[in-house]
N, C-alpha and C positions, 0 to 999 in steps of 0.2 A: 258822733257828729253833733255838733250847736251848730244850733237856728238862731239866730237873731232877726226877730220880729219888731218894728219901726214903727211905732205907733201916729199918728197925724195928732195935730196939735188941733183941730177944731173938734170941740164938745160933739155937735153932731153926730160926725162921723167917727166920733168912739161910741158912741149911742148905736148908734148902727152897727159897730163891729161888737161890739156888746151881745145884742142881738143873738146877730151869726153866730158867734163863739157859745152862746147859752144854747143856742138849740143843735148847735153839733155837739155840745155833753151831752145837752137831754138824748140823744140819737146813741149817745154810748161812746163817743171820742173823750177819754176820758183823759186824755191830752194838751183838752182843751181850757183844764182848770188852772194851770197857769196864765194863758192869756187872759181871761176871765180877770184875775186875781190882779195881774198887770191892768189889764181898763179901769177897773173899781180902782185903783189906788191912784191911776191918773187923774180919775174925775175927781176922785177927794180932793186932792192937789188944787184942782180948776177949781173948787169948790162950788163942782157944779151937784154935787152928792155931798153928804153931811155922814159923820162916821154911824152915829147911830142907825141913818136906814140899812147900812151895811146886811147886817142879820135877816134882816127883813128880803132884800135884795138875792142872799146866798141861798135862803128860804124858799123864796120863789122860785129860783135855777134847780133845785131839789142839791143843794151842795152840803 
């Protein structure tokens, strides 16, 4: 089965689903690390994240 997950175009609200998605990995939904993967690459995009904090970002989700 594919899921296709729709992301929203405002920064905010991938900041927020960011969030959510980080702390259902940290919870053990290790399902979750594609969404994760998808938000960080959008924000790059928006360039509302900068590639270097990347590491530091994947660091802090414990990824």
């Amino acid at each position: 089965m594919v899921s296709i997950d729709f992301l929203p175009s405002n920064p905010n609200s991938l900041l927020e689903m960011l969030q959510l998605s980080a702390e259902s990995y940290q919870a053990g939904n290790e399902n979750g690390f594609n969404k994760i993967h998808r938000i960080l690459d959008e924000l790059l995009k928006m360039k509302e994240i900068k590639k270097h904090e990347l590491k530091t970002i994947y660091k802090n989700i414990g990824i």
